[in-house]
C-alpha positions in Angstrom: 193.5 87.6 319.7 196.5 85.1 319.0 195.0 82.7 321.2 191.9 83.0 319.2 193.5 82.4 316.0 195.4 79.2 316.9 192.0 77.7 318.7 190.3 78.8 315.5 192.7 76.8 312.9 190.7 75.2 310.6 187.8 76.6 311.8 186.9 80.1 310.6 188.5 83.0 310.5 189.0 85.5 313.4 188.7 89.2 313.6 192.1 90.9 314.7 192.6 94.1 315.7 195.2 96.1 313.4 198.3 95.5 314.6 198.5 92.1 315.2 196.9 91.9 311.3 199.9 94.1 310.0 202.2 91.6 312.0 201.0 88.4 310.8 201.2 89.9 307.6 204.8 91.0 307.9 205.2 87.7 309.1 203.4 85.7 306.7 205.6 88.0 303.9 208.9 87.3 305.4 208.4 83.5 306.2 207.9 83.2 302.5 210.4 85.3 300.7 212.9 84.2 302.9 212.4 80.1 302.4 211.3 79.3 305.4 214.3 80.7 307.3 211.9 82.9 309.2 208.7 80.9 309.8 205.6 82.3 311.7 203.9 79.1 311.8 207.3 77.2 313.3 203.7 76.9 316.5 203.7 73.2 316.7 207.2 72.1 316.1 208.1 74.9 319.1 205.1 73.2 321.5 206.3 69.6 320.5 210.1 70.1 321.8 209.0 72.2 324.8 213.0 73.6 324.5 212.9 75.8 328.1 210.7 73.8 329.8 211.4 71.3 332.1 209.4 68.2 330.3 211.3 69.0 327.1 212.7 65.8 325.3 213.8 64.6 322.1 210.3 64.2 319.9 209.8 60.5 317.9 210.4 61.1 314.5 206.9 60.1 313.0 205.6 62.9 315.4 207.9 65.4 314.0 206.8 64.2 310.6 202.9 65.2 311.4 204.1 68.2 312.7 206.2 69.8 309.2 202.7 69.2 307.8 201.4 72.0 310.0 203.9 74.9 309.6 203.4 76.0 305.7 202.5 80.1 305.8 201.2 79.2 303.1 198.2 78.1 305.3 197.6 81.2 306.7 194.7 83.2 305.1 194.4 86.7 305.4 191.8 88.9 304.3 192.3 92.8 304.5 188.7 94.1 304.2 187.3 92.2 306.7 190.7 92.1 309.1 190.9 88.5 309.4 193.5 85.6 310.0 192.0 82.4 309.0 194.9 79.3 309.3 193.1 76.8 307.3 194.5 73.4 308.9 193.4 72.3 312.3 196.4 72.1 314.8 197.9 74.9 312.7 199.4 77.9 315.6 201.2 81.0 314.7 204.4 81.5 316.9 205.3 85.3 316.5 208.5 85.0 319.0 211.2 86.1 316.2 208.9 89.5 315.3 207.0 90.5 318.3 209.6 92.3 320.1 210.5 94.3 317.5 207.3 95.2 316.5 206.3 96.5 319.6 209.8 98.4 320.6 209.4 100.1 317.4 205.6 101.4 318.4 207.3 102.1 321.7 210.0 104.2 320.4 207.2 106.6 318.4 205.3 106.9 320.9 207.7 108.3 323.3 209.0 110.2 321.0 205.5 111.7 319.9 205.2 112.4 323.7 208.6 114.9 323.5 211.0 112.4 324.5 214.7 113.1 323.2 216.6 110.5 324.7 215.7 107.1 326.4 216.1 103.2 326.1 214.0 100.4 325.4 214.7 97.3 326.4 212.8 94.5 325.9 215.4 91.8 326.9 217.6 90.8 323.6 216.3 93.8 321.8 217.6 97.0 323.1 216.2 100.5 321.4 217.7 103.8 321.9 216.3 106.9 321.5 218.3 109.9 321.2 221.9 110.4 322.2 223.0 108.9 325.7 223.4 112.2 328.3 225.7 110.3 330.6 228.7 110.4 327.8 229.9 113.2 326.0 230.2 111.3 322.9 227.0 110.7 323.1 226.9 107.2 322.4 224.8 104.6 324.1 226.7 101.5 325.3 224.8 98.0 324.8 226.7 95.0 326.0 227.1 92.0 323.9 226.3 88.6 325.9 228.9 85.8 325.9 226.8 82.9 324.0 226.6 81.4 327.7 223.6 80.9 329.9 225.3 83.5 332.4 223.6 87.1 332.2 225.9 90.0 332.5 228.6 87.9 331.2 229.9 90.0 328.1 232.2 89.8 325.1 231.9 93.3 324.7 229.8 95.9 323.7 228.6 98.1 320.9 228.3 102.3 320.6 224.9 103.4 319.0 223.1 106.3 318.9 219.2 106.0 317.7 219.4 102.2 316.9 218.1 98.8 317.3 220.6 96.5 318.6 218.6 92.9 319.2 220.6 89.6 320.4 219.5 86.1 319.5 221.6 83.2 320.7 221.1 79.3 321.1 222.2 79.3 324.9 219.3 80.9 326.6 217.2 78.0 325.8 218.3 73.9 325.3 217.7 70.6 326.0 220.7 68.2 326.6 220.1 64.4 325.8 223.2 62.0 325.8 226.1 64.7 325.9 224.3 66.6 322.7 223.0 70.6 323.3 219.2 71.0 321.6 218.5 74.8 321.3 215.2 76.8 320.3 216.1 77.7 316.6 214.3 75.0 314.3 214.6 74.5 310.8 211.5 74.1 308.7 212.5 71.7 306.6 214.0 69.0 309.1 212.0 69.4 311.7 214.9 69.3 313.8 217.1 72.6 315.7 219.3 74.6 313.0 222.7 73.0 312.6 226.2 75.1 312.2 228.4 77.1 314.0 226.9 80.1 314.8 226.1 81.0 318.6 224.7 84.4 318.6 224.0 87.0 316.1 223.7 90.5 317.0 221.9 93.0 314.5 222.3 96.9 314.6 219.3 98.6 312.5 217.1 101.6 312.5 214.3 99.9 313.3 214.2 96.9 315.9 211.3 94.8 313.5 214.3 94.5 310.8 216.9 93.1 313.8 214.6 90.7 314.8 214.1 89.4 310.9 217.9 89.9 310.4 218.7 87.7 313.6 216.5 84.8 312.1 217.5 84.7 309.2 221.1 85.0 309.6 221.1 81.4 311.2 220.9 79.6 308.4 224.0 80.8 307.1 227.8 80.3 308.3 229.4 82.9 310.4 231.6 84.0 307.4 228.6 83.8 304.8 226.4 85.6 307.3 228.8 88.5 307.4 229.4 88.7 303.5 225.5 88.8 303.1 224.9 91.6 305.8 227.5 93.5 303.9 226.2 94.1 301.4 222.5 95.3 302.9 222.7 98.8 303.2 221.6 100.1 307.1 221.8 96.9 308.9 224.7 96.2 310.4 226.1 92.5 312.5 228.1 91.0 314.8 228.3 86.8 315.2 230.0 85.0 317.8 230.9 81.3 317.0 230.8 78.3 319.1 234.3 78.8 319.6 233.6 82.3 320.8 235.4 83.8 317.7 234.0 87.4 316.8 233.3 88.1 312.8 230.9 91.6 312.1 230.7 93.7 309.4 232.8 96.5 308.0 230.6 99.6 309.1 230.6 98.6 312.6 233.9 97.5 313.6 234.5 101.1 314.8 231.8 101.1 317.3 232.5 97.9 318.9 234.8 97.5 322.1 235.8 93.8 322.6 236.5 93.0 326.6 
């Protein structure tokens, strides 16, 4: 149905069945509230880099120009009664990487549990669900490692005690492009056209639900490590941990308890 919609940009509309509707819409809501810090329509900037792919390279400027034409939500027409997407400028693709995972752990999670499951785990790779309390431990508590912001797997800072919460991971080392000693990761910004600039690594999110970690892990990317913190703070239920370049730790107040550094 995705497919569809992309081919269909500037086009007509397409038919979708209802979740991918209610997820475009969250998208559409959140790439617009938030400035553009979350951005569902980030498609063509994402396809003209090819970051994780071995023809990736650094894209000529007037390129990238043509491209920030194409990736306004704005664009993206939806009509409830009739259940459709319509992107109204040809070239136009939605890119629902920073949701989908969430979205879909979270409709995991109640359907297990509407099936009588009391305790489990879903993990979708970065975004870690748990269901229940952890049986192995007395406590309880279900452990979910932290990755080192290194291209390593299994290679952990440390690792963070949850029971019945999201914990999803987004970091700039799983995917970059190297030109002329400089890293290029996967996390653009909308108004440059260009990968998100700072000092920020990897951002961890604990939540209720694993839709909001996914949003929160965005988002967070456009702030400093400090200012990220401060913000998070002060949102009640969602909780973070950021690692820095550097590999310096910052997270917020209400989990601090429940992390073990290694």
């Amino acid at each position: 149905d995705l497919m569809t919609v992309n081919q269909q940009a500037g086009l007509q509309p397409v038919h979708v069945d209802s979740d991918l509707y209610e997820l475009i819409q969250i998208g559409k809501n959140y790439s617009l509230s938030s400035k553009l810090a979350l951005n569902i329509t980030i498609g063509p900037l994402v396809k003209l880099w090819k970051i994780g792919f071995t023809d990736a390279s650094i894209p000529d400027q007037k390129e990238i120009k043509e491209r920030l034409k194409l990736i306004d939500p704005t664009d993206i027409e939806l009509d409830a009664d009739k259940r459709t997407i319509f992107l109204t400028k040809k070239g136009m693709e939605i890119d629902l990487g920073a949701l989908a995972k969430g979205y879909f752990a979270d409709k995991l999670k109640k359907f297990f549990q509407h099936e009588g499951v009391q305790s489990g785990l879903v993990d979708l790779g970065g975004n870690v669900l748990t269901i229940g309390e952890n049986p192995k431990y007395e406590d309880g508590y279900w452990r979910v490692g932290i990755q080192k912001p290194s291209p390593v797997r299994g290679d952990l800072i440390g690792a963070v005690l949850v029971k019945d919460k999201s914990v999803v991971t987004s970091g700039i080392y799983e995917r970059s492009l190297k030109v002329d000693g400089k890293k290029y990761h996967h996390i653009f910004d909308s108004t440059t056209g260009y990968p998100i600039e700072n000092d920020l690594a990897s951002v961890t999110i604990i939540s209720d639900e694993s839709i909001d970690g996914e949003i929160w892990t965005t988002l967070l990317f456009m702030f400093s490590p400090t200012l990220a913190i401060q913000y998070i703070d002060t949102i009640p239920g969602i909780e973070a941990l950021v690692i820095t370049k550097d590999n310096d730790v910052h997270m917020t107040h209400g989990i601090t308890p429940y992390v073990v550094l290694f």
